[in-house]
Every structure is written in C-alpha cells, then in structure tokens.
N, C-alpha and C positions, 0 to 999 in steps of 0.2 A: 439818586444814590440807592445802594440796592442791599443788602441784608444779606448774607450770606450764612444756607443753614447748615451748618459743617455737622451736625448729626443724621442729615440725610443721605439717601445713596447718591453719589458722585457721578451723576450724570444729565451734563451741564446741557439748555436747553438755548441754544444762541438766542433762538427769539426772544425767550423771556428776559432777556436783560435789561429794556427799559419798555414802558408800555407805549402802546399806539395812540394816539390821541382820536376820541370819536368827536366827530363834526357837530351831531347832533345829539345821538342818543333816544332811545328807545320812546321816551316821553313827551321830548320835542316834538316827533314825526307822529304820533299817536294823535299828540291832541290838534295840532298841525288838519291834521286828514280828520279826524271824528269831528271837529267846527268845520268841516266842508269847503274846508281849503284845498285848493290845487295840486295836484300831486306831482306834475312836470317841474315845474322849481324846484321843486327838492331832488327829485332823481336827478334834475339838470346840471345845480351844482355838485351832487355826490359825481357824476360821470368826468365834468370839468377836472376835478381834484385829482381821477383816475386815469384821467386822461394826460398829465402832468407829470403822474407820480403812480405806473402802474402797480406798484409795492406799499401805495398807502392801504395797510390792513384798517385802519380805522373807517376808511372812505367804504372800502370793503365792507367790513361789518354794519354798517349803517346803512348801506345799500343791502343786504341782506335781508336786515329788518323792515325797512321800509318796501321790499316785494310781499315778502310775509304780511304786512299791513294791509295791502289791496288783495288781498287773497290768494297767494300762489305760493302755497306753500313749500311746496318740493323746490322751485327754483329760490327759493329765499334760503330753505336748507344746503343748498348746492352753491349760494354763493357765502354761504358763511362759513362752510368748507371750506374755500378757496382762501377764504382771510385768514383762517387759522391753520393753512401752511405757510401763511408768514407769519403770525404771527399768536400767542395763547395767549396776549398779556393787551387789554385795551383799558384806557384811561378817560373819562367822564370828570374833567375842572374841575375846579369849584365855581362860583359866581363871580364873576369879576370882581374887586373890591372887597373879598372876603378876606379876615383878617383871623390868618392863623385857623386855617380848615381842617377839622376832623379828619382823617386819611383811613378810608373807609377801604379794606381789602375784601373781596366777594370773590369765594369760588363759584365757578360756574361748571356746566359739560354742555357740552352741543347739544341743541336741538330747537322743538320750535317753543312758544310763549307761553307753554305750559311747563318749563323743563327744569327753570331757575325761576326766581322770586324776583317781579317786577318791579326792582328797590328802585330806577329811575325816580319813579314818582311821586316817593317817600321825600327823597331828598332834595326833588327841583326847588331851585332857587333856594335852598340853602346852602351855611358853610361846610358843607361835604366834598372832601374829593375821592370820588369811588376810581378804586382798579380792578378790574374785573380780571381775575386767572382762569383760565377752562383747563380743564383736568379730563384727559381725554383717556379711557377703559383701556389698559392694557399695554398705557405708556409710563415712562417714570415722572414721579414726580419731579420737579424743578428746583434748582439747588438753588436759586435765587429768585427773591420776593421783594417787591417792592417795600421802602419803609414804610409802615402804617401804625396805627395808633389801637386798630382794631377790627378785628376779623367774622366777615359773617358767611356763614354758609348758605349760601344762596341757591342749592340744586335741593329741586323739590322731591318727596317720595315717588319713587315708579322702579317697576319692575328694570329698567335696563340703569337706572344708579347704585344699586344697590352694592356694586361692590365696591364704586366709588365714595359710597358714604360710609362703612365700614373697615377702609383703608385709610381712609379722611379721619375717622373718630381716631384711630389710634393715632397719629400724629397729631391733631390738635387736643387731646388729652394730655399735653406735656407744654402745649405751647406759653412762650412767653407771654400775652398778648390776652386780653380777652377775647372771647369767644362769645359770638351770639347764634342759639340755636345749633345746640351738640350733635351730631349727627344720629345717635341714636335715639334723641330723643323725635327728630322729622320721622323716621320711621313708624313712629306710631299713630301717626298722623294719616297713613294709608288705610285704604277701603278695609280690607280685611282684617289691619291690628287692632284699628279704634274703637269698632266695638267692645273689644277684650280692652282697651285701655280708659274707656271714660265709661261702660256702659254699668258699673256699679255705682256711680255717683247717684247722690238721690236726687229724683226729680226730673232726670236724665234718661231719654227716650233715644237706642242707638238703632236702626236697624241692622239684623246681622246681616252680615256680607257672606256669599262663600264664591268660590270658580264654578263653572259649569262649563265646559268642552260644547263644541259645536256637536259633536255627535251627541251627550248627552241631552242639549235642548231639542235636539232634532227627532229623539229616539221618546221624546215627552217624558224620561226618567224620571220624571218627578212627581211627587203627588199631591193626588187634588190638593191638600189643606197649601200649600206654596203658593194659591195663586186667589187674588191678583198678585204679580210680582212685577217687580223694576229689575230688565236686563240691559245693560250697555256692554262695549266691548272694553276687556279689558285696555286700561291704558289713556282712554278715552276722557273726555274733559269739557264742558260746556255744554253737555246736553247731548254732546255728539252720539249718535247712532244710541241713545236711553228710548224705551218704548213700554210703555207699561201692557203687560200681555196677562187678559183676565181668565183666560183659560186655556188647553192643550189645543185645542182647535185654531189657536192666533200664534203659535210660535212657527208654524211655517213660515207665515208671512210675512215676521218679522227676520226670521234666517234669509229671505229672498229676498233682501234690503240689505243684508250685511254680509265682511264675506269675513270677520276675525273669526282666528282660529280658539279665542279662549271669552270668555265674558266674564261678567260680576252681575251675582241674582239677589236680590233682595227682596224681602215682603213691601207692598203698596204701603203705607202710609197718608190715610185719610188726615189731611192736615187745615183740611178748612175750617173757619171761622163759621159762627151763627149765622153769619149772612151770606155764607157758601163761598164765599171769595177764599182763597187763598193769599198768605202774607209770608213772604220768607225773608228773613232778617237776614244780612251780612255785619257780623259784630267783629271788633277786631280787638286782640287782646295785645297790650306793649306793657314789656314789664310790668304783669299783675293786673293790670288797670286794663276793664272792658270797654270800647267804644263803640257806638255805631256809627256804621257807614254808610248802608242805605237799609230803605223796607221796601220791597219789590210786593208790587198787591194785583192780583189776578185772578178772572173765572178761572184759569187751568191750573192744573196738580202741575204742571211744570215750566217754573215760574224761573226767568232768567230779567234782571233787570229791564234788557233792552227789548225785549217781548211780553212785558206786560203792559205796555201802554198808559204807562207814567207822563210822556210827554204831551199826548192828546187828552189828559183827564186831568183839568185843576183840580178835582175834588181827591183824588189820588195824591198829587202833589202834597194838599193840603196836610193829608192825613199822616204822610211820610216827615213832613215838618215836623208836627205836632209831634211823632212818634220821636221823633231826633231829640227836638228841645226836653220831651219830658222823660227822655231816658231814665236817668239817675231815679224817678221818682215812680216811672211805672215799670216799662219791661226790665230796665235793669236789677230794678230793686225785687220786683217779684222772685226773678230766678238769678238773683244774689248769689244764694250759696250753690246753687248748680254749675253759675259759671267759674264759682271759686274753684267748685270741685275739680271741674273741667280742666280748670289752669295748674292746680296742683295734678292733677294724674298726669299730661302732657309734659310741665316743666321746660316749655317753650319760651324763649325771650320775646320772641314775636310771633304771631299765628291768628288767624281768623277764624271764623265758623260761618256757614250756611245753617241758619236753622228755623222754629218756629214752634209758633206756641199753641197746642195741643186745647180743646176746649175742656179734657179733664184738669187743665194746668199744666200740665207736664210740657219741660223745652225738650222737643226733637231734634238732632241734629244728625242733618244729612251727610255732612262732610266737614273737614278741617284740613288747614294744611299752610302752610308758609308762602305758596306763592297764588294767592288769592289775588288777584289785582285790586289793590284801592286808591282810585281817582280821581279829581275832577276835571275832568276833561268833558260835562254837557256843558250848554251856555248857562253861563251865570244868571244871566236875566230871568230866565225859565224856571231856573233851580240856585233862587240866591242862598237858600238855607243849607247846600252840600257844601259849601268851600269854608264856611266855621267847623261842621264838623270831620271834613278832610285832613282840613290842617291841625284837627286836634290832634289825629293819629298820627299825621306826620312830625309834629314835634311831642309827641310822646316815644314817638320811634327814635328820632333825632337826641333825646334825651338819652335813651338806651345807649347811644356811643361814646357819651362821655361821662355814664354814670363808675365806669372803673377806673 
C-alpha cells in the first residue's frame, strides 16, 4: 500500500509504486565475500533470477553491488544504472518471523559505497523492514512513497548531493513522520564545514580543510609554514589518493599519481602516542549516546583498520578489547564533554567520527559523517570482543526508530 503525497508536485513516477525486493542486500554479500566465501554462488543465482525475470530490478541492484564488492567499480555503477531504469524504489524484508517490523524508509542517490549510509548493517537480522528511494539530480520527486513508520536520510555529504539534500531538507521539514538525520544538519558533517562546525568545542582538535586546484598545487602556491600537509582529491574516501607531502619539492610527484582536477589540503597532524604507534578510534554516536566501534593501532600516520595489522598481532587485538570494554571509564570518560560538544554542534541522530587522542590530551578528529561503515563482518573467533560492541550500536541505532 502506498501513501499518496498530494502536496507534492504531480508527477507520478510508475516505477515507484511498489518496491522491488532485493535477494540479498548489501550486507549479506559483504560479509558473504570479506569471510572468503565464494563469489560464483551468489553472482550465479543473482544471473539465474535475471535470467527468468530480465526486469527484476532488485536482482539488478544486488548484482550491482556485489561487482562493486570485488572491485569494479565503474561496471557495478553501470549496472545499478540499469536497475534504476526500472526501477527507484528497492525493498530489504524484514527477518522472517518478525512480528510487527519497524518500516524503515531511506533516501538514497546513485553512486558507489561511499554515497549513502551502509544502514544494511545496522539492521541485519532485526525487525526492520528498509525501502530504499533513490532520488535522482534533476528529476521530480515521486508522488508515491511506500507506508513507513520512519524516515532516514541515507545520502551522505559530497559535492554532487548537495542539491539533492537541500531540496530534500525542505520537504521533509514538513513531514509527517519522523526524520532521522535532517539534511542540513549531514552537511556539516563535510571536510570543509566541520571544522567551522565542531572546531570551537573544547578539547577539540579539527584540522582546517580548504580546496586547492590542481594548478595551485602544481604552481607550489603555497607557503612554507603549510607544510607538512595532507592532500587527497576532492570527493575521495578511504585513503584513496591522501599522500602526506612534507615539502614543495614532493607535490610534483604526488600530481603524477593523480589526475583530479580539485583536492582538499590540510596541515599533518602528529597523532602518535609515547610509544610512536598510531591509534585512531572509530566512535559512533546514536541518539546522544557515544560508542565505540573499533581502535585501529599502527607505526603509520595513515591508519585504516584493514591496514594496520590487527589480525597478525594478538597483542593489538588485545589492546583494542581492553580499549572497547573500558570505554565508559577511560577514553570515553576523558573526552566526555568534547564528544558532548561534538554531538550538540552537529545535532545528528546518528553519525560517527574517525579520531584520536592527542599526547597533550586533546581528541583530534579527522572526519565525521553518516555513512561511516560499522560492521562485523571479521571472524568471530579472531575478534569475539567486536560483535557485543557492534550490536551495541546497532540497537542503539534500532532504538532511534521507534523512539517517536
């Protein structure tokens, strides 16, 4: 049954009238393939299903994801394209046996696993049933929307949503329904706002962001005191094409590695600990309430879970536990009121942080943002101490949909 929003403009979108059901979903196939399971099965029955039913958009979508999974990104883009000429509107169950499921509505817009907010994860194997809408730049919006109980804005900050979350704010600024995560407020949540939006908190270490044009890095416009400095390209995500460049003499080299036309420059940020390692914390905040998710610990300044060799080091493991269990009582409680602050300036229902803790004290934070992945998809056995505090966030998240 479908909702009909008669204050919108009247221009009815056939496909959205009932959603497409996805086979599997984003989380399924993730953790599927990251425990080193077979990846012919799954493409085998998504093709079977297509092969049946060459208008199942959901088979589509899923197939989509799961190229993007193994690395190929541009043909995973190109078949998620294809799905969403049939169809803007896909559907994610609930759990079988669920009684009376939360009816979770998410905007989405196209793109790859950095573009929306990886809510699959949040919600596996609970009583959630998500409908995903894509909201595609330059189209109308859709006069019909699934029933739902409540609505999350799932498209994360970047340069090519921006008009879509702006357009989006004023419409669900009116809506019936709760809202999680207003659209103005993801905004600030970008490289360039956040410093201006959390960097007066006390306690609170933001580095400033600003753009620099390929000609300007090229032309070394910059002076001495900028450097060392952190430049990626604009748009960019997981480390992709970041190079810390310690003086004018290294930006060539790092321009002949990259071919974006715009970047983001930041000063270095010495963030090691007394024993020279590097620790960067992924914290995640759900209504109010900070949790941690992981401690990634490493010789390098550029520290990503799966590259800091957590799995080859129990004494790593170890210290990541300890860090987990004694949250509330060590890093949490130390920088208490910074992450209050944090959570009041942002006004986020849900949102994470990458950051880490400064030897003068001070928390540094590199980034935030809503679609932060939080997981447990290593093996249990190796990391039994991640899936209590996974599932803390996920039903603390899951909380958030039925707290209005």
């Amino acid at each position: 049954m479908n909702v009909a929003l008669k204050a919108f403009p009247q221009h009815v979108l056939p496909a959205l009238a009932e959603p497409d059901l996805l086979p599997f979903g984003m989380a399924r196939l993730a953790t599927h393939l990251f425990r080193g399971e077979p990846y012919a099965p799954l493409e085998a029955a998504l093709l079977a299903r297509l092969a049946k039913n060459p208008f199942d958009a959901g088979a589509l979508h899923d197939l989509a994801t799961l190229i993007q999974l193994v690395g190929h990104e541009g043909k995973g883009l190109e078949v998620l394209q294809k799905a969403l000429t049939l169809s803007r509107m896909f559907r994610l169950p609930a759990p079988q046996g669920a009684t009376d499921p939360v009816r979770l509505l998410m905007f989405a817009v196209p793109g790859n696993f950095m573009t929306n907010m990886p809510v699959d994860f949040l919600i596996m194997d609970r009583p959630v049933q998500l409908d995903i809408v894509y909201l595609v730049p330059g189209e109308p919006f859709p006069d019909f929307l699934p029933e739902h109980d409540v609505v999350l804005v799932g498209i994360a900050e970047g340069d090519a949503a921006q008009g879509v979350l702006l357009e989006l704010g004023a419409r669900l600024a009116v809506w019936p329904k709760p809202v999680l995560n207003m659209p103005s407020r993801i905004m600030l949540a970008g490289r360039e706002m956040l410093p201006e939006a959390i960097g007066r908190v006390e306690g609170v270490l933001v580095p400033a962001v600003r753009r620099a044009s390929r000609e300007v890095l090229a032309a070394c416009a910059l002076p001495a005191s900028a450097y060392p400095m952190l430049v990626r390209p604009c748009g960019s995500h997981a480390g992709q094409g970041l190079g810390k460049i310690d003086d004018a003499a290294a930006v060539g080299a790092y321009l002949a590695a990259e071919i974006a036309p715009q970047y983001f420059v930041s000063p270095f940020i010495d963030y090691s600990s007394a024993d020279g390692l590097f620790r960067k914390y992924r914290i995640t905040a759900a209504g109010g309430r900070f949790l941690p998710c992981h401690v990634a610990i490493s010789s390098h300044w550029m520290v990503h879970y799966l590259n800091a060799g957590m799995a080859e080091s129990a004494a790593k493991r170890a210290e990541e536990a300890e860090a987990i269990a004694t949250f509330d009582k060590g890093f949490g409680l130390r920088h208490g009121p910074a992450l209050a602050g944090i959570a009041q300036a942002l006004d986020l229902d849900y949102f994470s942080i990458d950051c880490a803790e400064m030897q003068d004290g001070r928390l540094v934070v590199f980034e935030a943002g809503t679609a932060m992945i939080v997981h447990q998809m290593e093996a249990p056995e190796l990391y039994p101490y991640r899936k209590p505090a996974i599932d803390a966030i996920c039903d603390a998240f899951t909380g958030l949909l039925t707290r209005g």
